[in-house]
The first five atom37 places (N, CA, C, CB, O) and aatype in JSON, in Angstrom:
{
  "aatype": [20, 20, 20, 20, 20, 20, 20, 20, 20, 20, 20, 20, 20, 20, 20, 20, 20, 20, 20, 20, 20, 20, 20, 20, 20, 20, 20, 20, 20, 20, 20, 20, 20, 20, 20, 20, 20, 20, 20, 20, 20, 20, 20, 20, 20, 20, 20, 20, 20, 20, 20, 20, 20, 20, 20, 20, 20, 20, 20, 20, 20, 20, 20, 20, 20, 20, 20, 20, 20, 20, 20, 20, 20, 20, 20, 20, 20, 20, 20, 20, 20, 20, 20, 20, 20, 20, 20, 20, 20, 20, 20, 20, 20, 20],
  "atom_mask": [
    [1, 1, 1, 1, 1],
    [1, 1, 1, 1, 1],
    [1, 1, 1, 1, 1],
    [1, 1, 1, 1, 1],
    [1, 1, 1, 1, 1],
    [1, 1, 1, 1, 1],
    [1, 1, 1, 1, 1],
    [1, 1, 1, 1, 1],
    [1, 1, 1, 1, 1],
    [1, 1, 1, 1, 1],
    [1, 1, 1, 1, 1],
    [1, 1, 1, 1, 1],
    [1, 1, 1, 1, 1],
    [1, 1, 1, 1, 1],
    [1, 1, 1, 1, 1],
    [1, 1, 1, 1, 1],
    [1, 1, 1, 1, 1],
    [1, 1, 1, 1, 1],
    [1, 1, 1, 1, 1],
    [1, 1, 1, 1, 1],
    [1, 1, 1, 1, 1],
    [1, 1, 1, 1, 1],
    [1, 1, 1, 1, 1],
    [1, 1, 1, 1, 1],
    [1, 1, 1, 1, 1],
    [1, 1, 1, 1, 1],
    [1, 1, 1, 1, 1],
    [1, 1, 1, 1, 1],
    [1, 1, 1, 1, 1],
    [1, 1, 1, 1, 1],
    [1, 1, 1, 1, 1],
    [1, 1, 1, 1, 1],
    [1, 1, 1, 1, 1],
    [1, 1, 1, 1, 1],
    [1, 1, 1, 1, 1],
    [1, 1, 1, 1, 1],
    [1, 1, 1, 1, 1],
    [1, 1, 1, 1, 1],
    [1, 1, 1, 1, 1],
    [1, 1, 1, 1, 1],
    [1, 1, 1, 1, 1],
    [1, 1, 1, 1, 1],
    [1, 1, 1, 1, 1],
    [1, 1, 1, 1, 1],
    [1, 1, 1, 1, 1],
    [1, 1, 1, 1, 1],
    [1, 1, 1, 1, 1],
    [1, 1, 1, 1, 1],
    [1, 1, 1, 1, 1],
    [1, 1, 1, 1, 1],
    [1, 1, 1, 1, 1],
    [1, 1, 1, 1, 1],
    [1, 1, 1, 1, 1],
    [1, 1, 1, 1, 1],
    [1, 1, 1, 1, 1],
    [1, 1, 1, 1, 1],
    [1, 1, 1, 1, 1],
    [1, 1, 1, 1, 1],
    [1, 1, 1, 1, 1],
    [1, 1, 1, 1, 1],
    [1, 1, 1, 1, 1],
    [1, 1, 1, 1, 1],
    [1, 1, 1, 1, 1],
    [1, 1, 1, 1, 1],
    [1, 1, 1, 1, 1],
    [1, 1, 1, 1, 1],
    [1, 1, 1, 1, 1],
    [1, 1, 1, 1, 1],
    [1, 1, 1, 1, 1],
    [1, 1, 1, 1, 1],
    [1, 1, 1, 1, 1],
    [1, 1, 1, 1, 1],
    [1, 1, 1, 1, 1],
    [1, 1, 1, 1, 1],
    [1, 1, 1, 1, 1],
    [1, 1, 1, 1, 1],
    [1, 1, 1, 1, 1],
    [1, 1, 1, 1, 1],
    [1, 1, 1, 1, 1],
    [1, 1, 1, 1, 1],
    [1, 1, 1, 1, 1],
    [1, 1, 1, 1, 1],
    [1, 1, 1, 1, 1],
    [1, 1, 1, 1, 1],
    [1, 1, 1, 1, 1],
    [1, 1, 1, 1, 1],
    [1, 1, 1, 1, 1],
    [1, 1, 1, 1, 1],
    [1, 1, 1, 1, 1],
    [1, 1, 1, 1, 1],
    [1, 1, 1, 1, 1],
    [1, 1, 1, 1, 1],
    [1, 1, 1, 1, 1],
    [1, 1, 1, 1, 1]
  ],
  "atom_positions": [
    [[13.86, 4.39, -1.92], [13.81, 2.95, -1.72], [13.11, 2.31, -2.9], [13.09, 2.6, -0.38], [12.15, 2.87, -3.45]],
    [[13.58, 1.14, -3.3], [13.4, 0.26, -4.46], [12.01, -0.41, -3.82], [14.84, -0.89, -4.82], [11.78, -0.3, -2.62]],
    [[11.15, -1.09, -4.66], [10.38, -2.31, -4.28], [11.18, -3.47, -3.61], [9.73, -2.86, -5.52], [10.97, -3.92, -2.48]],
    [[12.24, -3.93, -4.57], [13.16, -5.55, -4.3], [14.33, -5.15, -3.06], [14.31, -6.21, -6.14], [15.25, -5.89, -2.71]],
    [[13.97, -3.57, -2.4], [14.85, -3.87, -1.36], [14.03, -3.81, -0.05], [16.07, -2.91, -1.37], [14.57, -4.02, 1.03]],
    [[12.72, -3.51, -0.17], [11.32, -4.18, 0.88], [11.25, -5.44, 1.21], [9.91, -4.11, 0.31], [11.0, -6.38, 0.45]],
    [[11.53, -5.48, 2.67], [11.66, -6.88, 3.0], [10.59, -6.95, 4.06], [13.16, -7.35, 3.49], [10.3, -5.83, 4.5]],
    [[9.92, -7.94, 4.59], [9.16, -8.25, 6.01], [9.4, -7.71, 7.03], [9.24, -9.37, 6.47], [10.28, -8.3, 7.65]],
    [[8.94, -6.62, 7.63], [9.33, -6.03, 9.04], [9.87, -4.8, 8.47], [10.48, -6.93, 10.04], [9.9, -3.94, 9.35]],
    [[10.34, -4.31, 7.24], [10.5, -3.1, 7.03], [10.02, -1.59, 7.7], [10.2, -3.22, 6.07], [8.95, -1.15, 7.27]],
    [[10.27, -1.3, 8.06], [10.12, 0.09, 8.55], [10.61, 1.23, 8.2], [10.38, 0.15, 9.51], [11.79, 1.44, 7.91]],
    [[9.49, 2.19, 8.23], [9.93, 3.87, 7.62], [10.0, 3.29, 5.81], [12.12, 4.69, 8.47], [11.13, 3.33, 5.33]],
    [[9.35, 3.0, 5.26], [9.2, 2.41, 3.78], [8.7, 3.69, 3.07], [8.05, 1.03, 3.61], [7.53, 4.05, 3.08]],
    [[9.9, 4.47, 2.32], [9.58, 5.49, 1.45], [9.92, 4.96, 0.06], [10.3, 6.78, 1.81], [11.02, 4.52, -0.3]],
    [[8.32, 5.11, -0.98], [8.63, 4.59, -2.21], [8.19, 5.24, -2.96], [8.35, 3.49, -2.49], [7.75, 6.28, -2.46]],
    [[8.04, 5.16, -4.1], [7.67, 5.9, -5.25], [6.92, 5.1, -6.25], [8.83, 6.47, -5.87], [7.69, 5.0, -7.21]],
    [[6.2, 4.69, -6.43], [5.72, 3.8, -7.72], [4.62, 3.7, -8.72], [5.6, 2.81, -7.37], [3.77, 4.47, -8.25]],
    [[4.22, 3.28, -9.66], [3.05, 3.26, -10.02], [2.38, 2.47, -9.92], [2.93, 3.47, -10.8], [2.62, 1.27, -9.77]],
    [[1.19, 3.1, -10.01], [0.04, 1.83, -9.09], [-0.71, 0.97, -10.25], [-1.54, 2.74, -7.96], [-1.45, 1.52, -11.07]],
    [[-0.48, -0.18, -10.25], [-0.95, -0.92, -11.79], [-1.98, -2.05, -11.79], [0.35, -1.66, -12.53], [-2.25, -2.85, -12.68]],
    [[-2.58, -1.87, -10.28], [-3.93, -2.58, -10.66], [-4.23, -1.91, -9.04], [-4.01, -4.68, -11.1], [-3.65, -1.34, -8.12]],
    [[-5.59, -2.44, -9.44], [-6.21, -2.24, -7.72], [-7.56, -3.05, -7.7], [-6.65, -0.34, -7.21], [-8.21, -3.1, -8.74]],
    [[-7.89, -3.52, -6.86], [-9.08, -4.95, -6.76], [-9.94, -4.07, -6.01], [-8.62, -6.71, -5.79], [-9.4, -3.07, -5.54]],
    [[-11.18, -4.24, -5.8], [-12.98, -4.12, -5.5], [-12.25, -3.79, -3.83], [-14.46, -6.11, -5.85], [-11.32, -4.39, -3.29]],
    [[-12.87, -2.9, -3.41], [-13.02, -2.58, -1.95], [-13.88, -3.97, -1.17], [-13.98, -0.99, -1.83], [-14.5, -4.84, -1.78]],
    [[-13.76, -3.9, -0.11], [-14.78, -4.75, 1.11], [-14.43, -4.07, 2.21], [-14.52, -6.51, 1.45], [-13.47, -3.4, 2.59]],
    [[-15.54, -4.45, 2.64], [-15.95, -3.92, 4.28], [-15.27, -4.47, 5.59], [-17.49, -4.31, 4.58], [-15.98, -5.39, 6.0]],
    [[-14.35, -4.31, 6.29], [-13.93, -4.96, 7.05], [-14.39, -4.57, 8.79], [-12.62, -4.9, 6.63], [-14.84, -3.48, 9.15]],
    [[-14.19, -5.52, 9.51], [-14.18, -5.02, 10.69], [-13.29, -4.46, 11.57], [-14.54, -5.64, 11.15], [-12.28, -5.0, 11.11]],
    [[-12.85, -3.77, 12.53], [-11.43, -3.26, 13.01], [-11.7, -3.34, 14.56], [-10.96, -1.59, 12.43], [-12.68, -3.81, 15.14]],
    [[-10.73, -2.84, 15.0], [-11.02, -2.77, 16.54], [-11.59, -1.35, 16.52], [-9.6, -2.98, 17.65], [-12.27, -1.08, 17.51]],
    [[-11.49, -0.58, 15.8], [-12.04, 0.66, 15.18], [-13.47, 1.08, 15.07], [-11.66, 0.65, 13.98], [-14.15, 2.05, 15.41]],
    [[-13.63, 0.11, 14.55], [-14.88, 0.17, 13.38], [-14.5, -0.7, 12.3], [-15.18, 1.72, 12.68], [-13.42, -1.23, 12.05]],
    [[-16.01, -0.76, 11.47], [-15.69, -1.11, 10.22], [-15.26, -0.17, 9.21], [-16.62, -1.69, 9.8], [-15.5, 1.03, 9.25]],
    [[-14.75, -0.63, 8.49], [-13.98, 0.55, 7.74], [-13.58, -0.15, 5.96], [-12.23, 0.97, 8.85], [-13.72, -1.36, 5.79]],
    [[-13.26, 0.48, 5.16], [-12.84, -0.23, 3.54], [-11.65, -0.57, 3.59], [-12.89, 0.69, 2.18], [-10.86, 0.02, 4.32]],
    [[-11.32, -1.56, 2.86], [-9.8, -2.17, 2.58], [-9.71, -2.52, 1.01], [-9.48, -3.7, 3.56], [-10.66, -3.03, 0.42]],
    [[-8.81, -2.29, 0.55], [-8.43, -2.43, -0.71], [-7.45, -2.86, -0.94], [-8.43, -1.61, -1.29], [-6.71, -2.1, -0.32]],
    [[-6.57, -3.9, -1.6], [-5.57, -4.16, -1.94], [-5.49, -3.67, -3.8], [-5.41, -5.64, -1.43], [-6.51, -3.64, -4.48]],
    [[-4.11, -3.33, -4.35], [-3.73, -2.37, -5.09], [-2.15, -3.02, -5.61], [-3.81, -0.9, -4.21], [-1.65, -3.77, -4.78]],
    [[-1.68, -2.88, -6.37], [-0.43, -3.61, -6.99], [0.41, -2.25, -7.48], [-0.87, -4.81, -8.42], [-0.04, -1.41, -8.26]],
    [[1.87, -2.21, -6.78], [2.45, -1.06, -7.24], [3.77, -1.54, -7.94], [2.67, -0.02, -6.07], [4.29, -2.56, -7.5]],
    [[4.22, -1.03, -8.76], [5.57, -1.4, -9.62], [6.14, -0.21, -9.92], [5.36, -2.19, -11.0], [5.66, 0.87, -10.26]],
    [[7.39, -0.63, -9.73], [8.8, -0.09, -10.06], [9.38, -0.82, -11.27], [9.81, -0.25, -8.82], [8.76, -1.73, -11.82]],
    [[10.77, -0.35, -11.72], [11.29, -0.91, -12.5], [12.4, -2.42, -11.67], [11.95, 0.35, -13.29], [13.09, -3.22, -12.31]],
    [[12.27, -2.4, -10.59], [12.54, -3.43, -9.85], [11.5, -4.89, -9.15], [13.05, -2.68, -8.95], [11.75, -5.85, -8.43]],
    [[10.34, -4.38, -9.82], [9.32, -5.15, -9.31], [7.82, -4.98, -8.56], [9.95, -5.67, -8.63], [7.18, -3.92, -8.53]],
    [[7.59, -5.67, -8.25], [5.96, -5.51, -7.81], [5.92, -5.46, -6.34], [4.94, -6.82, -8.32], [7.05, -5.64, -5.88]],
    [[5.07, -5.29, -5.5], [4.16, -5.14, -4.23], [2.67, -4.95, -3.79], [4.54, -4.3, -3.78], [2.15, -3.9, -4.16]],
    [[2.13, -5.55, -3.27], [0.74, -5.23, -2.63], [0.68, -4.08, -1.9], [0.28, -6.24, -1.74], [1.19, -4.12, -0.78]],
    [[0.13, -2.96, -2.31], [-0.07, -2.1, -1.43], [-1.81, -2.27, -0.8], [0.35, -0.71, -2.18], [-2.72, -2.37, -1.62]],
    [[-2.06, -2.3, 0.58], [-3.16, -2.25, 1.19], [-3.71, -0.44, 1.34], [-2.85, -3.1, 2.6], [-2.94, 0.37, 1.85]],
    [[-4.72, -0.12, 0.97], [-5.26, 0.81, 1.32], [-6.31, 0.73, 2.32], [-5.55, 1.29, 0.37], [-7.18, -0.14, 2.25]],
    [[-6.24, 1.8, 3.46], [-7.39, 1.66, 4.38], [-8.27, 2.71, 4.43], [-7.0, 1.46, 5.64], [-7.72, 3.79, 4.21]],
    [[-9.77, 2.76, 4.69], [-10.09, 3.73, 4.58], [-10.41, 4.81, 3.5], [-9.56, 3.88, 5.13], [-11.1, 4.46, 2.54]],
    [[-9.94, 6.17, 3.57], [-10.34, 7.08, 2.33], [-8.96, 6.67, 1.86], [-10.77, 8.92, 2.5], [-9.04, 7.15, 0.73]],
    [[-8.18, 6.32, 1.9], [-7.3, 6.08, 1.36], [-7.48, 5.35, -0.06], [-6.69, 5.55, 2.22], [-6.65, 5.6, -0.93]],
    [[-8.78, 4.23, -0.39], [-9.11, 3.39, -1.18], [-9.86, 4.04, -2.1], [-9.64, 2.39, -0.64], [-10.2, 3.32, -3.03]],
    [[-10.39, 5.67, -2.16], [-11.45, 6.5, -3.01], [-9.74, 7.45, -3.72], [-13.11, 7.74, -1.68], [-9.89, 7.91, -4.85]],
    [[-8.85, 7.59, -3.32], [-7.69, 8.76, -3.29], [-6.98, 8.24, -4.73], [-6.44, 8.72, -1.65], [-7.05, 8.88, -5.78]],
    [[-6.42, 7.22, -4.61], [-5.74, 6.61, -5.78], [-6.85, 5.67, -6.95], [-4.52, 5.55, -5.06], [-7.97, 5.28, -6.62]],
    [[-6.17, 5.43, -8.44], [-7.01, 5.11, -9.47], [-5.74, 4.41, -10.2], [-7.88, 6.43, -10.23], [-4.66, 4.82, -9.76]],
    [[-5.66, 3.6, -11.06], [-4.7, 2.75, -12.01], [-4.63, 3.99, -12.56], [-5.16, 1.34, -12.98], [-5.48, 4.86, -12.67]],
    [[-2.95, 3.93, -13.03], [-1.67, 4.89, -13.46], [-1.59, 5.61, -12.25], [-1.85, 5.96, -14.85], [-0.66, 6.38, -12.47]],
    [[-2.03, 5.85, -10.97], [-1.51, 6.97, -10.91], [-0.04, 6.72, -10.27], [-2.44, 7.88, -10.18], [0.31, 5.58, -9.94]],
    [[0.52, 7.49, -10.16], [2.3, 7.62, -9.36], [1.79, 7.68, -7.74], [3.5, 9.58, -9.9], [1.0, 8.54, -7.33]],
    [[2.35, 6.66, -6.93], [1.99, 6.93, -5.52], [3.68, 7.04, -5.0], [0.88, 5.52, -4.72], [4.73, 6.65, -5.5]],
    [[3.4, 7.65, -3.98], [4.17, 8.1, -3.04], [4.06, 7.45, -1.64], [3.94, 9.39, -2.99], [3.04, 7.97, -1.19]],
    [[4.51, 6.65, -0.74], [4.48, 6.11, -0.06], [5.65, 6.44, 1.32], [4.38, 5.13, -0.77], [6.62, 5.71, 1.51]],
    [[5.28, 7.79, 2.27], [5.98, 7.86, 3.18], [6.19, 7.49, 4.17], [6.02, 8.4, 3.32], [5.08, 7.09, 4.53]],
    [[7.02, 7.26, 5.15], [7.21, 6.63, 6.63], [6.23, 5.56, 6.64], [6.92, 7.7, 7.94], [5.55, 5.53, 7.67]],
    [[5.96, 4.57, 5.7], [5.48, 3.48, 5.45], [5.82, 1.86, 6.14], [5.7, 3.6, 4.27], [7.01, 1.58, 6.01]],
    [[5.31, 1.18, 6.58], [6.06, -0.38, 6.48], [5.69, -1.26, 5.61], [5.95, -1.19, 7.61], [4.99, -0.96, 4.64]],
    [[6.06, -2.33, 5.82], [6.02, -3.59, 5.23], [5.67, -4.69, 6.4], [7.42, -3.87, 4.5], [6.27, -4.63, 7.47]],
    [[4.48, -5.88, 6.1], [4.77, -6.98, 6.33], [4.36, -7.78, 5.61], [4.59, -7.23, 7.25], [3.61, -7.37, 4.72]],
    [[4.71, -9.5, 5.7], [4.04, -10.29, 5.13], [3.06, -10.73, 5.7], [4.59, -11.04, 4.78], [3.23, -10.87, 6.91]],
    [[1.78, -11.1, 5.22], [0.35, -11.47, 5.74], [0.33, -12.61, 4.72], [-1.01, -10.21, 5.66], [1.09, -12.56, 3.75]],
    [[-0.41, -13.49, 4.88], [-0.75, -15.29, 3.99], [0.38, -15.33, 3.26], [-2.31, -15.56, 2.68], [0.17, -15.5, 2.06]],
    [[1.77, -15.2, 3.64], [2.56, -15.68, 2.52], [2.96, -14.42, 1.49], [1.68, -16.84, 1.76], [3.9, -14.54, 0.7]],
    [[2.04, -13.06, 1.61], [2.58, -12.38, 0.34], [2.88, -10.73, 1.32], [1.12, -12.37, -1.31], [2.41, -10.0, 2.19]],
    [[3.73, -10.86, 0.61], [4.29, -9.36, 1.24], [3.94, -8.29, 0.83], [5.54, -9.1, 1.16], [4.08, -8.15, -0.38]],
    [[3.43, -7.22, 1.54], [2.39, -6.22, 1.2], [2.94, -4.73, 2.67], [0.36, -7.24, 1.43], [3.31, -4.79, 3.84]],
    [[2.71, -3.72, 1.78], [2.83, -2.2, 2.14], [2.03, -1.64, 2.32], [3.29, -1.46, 1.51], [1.01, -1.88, 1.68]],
    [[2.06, -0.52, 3.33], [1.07, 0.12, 3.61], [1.72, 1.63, 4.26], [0.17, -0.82, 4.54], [2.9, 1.92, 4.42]],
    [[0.37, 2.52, 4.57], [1.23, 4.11, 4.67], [0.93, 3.48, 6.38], [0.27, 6.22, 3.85], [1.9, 3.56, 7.13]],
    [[-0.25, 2.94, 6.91], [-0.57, 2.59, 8.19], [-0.74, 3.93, 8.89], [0.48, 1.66, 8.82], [-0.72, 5.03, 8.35]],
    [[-0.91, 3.68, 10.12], [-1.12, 4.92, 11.38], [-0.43, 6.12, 11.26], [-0.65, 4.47, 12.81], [-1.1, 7.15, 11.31]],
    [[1.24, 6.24, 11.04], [2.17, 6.84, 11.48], [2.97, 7.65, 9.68], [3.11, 5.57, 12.54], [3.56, 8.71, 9.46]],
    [[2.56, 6.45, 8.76], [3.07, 7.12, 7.28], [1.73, 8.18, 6.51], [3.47, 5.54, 6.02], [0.62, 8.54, 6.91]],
    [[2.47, 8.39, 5.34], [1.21, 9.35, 4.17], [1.53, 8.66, 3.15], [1.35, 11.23, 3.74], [2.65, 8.16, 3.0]],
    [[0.2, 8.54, 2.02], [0.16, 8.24, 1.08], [-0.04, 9.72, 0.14], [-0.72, 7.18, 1.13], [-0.6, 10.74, 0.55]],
    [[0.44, 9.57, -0.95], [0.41, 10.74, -1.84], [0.51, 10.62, -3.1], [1.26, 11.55, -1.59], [1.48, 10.04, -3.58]],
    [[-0.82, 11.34, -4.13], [-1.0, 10.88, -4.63], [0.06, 12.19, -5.59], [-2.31, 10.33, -4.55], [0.01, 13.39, -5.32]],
    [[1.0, 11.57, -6.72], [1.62, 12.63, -7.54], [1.06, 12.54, -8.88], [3.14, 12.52, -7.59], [1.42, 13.33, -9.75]]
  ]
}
């Protein structure tokens, strides 16, 4: 799967990309716990996406690396559309 064929509500989102920025962790609250969140910018040769990292997920990946993004979704949150591995996908780092 491409970036530009990720749409809102996507489901099962398997991608491949490189990860070309990633912003400062914060502390969030969950129904969980509190826990880290990171947002992260991944590109293809088709385009860009927000990938959200939760958790150890946000210590795992570093700018360049190639991520792997299995049984993943998509939604849009404030307007910008953003990916994640969530509950049920894996992130992997190649």
């Amino acid at each position: 799967m491409k970036i530009n064929e990720i749409k809102d509500g996507t489901r099962k989102v398997d991608l491949t990309a490189k990860l070309v920025a990633k912003e400062e962790a914060r502390e969030v609250n969950t129904r969980n716990g509190r826990t880290k969140v990171c947002n992260a910018t991944l590109e293809d040769e088709t385009g860009t996406i927000v990938l959200v990292l939760w958790g150890d997920e946000v210590d795992q990946v570093k700018e360049g690396d190639t991520v792997k993004i299995e049984n993943g979704f998509a939604k849009e949150w404030n307007g910008t559309l953003q990916v994640s591995a969530g509950r049920y996908g894996k992130l992997v780092v190649e």
